[in-house]
C-alpha beads as a LAMMPS data file, in Angstrom:
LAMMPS data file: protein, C-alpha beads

95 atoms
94 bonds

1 atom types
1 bond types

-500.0 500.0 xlo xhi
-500.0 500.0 ylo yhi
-500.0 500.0 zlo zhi

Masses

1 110.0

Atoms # bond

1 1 1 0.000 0.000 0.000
2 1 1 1.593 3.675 -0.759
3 1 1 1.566 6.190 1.545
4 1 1 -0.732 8.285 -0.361
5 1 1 -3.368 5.364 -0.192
6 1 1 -3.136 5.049 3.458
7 1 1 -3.073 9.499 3.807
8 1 1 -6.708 8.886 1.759
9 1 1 -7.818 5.995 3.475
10 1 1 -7.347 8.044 7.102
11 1 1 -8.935 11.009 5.026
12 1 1 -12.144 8.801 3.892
13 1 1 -12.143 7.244 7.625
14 1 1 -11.869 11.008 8.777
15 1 1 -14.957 11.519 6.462
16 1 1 -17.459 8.797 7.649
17 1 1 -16.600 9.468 11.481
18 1 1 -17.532 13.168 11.074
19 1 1 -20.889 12.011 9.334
20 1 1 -21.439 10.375 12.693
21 1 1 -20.763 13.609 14.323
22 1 1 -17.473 11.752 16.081
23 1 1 -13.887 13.475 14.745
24 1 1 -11.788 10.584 15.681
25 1 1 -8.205 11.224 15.508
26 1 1 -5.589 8.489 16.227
27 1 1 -3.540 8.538 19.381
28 1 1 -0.342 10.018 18.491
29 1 1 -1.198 12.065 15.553
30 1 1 -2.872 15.231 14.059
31 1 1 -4.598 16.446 11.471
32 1 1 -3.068 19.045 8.807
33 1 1 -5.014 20.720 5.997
34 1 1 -3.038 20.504 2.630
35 1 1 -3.448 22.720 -0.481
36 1 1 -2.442 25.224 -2.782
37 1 1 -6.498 26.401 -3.566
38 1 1 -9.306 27.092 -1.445
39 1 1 -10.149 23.259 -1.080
40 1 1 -8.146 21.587 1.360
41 1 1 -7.525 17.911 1.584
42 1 1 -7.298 16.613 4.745
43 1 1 -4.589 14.373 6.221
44 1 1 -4.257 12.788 9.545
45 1 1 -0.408 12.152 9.966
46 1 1 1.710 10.816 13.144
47 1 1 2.887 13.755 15.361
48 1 1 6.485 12.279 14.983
49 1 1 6.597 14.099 11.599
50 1 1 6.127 17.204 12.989
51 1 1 9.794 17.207 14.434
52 1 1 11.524 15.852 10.688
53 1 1 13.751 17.990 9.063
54 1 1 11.909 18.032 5.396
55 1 1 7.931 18.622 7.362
56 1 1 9.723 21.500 9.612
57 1 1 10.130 23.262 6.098
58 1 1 6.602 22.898 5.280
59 1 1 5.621 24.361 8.512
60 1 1 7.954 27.058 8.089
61 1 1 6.400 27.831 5.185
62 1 1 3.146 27.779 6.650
63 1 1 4.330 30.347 9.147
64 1 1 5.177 32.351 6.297
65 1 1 1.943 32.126 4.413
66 1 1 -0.917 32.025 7.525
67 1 1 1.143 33.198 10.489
68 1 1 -0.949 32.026 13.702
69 1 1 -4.216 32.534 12.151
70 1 1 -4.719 29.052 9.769
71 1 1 -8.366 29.409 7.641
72 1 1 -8.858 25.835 8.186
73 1 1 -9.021 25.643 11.774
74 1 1 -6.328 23.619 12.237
75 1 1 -2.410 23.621 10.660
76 1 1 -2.830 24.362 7.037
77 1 1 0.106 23.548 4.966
78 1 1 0.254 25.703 1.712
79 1 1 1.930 23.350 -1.120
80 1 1 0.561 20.659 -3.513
81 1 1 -0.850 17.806 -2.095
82 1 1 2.020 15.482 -4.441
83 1 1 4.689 17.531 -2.776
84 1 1 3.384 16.531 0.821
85 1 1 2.647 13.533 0.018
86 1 1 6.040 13.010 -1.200
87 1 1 6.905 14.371 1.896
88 1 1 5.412 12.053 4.105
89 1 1 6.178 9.144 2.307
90 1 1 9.712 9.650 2.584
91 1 1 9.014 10.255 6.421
92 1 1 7.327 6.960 6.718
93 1 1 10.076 5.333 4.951
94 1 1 13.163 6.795 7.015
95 1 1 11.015 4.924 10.483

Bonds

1 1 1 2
2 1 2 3
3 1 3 4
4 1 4 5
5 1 5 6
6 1 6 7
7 1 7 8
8 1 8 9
9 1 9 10
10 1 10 11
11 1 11 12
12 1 12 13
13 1 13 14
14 1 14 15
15 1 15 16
16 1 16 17
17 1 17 18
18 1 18 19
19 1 19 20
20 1 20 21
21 1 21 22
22 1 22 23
23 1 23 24
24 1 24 25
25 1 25 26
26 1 26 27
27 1 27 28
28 1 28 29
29 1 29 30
30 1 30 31
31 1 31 32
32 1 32 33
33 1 33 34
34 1 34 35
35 1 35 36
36 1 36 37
37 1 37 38
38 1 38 39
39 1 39 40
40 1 40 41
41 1 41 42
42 1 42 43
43 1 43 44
44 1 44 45
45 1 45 46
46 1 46 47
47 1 47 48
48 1 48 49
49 1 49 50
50 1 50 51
51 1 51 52
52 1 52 53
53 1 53 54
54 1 54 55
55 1 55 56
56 1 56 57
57 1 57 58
58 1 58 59
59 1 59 60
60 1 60 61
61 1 61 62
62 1 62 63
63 1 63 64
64 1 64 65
65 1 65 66
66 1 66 67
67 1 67 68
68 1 68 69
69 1 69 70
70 1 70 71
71 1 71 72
72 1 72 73
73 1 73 74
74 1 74 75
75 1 75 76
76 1 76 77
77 1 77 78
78 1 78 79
79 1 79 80
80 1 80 81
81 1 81 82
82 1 82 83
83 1 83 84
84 1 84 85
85 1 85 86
86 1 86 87
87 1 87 88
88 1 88 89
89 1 89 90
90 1 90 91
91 1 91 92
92 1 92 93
93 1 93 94
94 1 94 95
């Protein structure tokens, strides 16, 4: 399974638990909004990522783009959604 099947699969599973009106996230992870348009995707990633070299760039540039105040609600993440998947699939290799 690629990463980007599992980052949908947690995004569909993300999608039929907030249809219940329960926004379930994993113990040990987060959920980041990822986009380059108005609509987001969203991805629910381990927190562990947060502290890697390559997703620390991504957040800088979300500090650069948003500052504290993120549309979404939660961490938005302003580059394609290849690029951070790309991204996180290298993360989850380098475990």
């Amino acid at each position: 399974m690629t990463i980007r099947q599992m980052l949908k699969r947690s995004l569909s599973s993300e999608k039929r638990s907030n249809s219940t009106g329960s926004a379930d996230v994993p113990k040990g992870h987060c959920v980041v909004y990822v986009g380059e348009s108005e609509h987001k995707q969203r991805f629910v990633i381990p927190i562990s990522h947060l502290n890697h070299h390559s997703f620390q760039d991504l957040l800088c540039q979300a500090e650069e783009e948003y500052g504290f105040h993120h549309p979404m609600g939660g961490l938005t993440i302003p580059c394609s959604e290849d690029l951070f998947v790309d991204v996180a699939s290298r993360l989850r290799r380098s475990i």
